[in-house]
Residue, then its C-alpha position, 0 to 999 in steps of 0.5 A: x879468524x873464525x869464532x869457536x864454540x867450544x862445548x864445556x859441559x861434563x858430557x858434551x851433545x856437540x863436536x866443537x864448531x868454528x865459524x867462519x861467517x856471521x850472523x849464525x843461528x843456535x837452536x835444537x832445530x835443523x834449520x839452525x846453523x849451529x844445532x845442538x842436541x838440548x830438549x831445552x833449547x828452543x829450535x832457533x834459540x838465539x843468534x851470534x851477529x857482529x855489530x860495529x865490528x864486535x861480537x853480541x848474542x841476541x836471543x831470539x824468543x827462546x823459551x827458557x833464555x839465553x845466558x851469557x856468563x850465567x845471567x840472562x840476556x836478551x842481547x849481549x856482546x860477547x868478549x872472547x872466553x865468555x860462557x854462552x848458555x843454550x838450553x842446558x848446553x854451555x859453550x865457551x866462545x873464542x875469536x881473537x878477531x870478529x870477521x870482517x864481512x858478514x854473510x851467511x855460509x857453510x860451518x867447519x865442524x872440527 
């Protein structure tokens, strides 16, 4: 099943996203998978990679951090339901199963 990014914020800047291979980039630039429209999100912000079959977030030199359920991190695994911070822009992360093969390709907007 593919890993969903669900925008909680009161006024959302991003259609919900499903993923359907990893790894995947989030940033505010048009070379990220996931773009988010956040003048406080750096323009490849942080990037969702499956290691031993589990999901983690790894900043990748983002300005002003990454959070993951309101603590920064630099690198996390992420448990169905967390909330992920980028920038000001906060999604709830869903996935009853990582994808088994990682490879990059084509995101299905919902």
């Amino acid at each position: 099943m593919a890993v969903r990014l669900s925008c909680c914020d009161a006024v959302s800047t991003i259609d919900d996203v499903a993923l359907d291979a990893l790894p995947a980039t989030i940033g505010r630039g048009e070379e990220a998978d996931v773009r988010v429209f956040d003048t406080w999100a750096s323009r490849i912000h942080c990037a969702l990679v499956v290691r031993d079959g589990r999901l983690w977030v790894e900043d990748r030199q983002s300005s002003n951090g990454t959070q993951l359920n309101g603590e920064i991190v630099k690198e996390a695994e992420i448990r169905s339901g967390d909330q992920l911070t980028v920038g000001i822009t906060t999604f709830r992360v869903t996935f009853s199963r990582v994808p088994a093969k990682q490879s990059t390709g084509d995101l299905a907007h919902l």
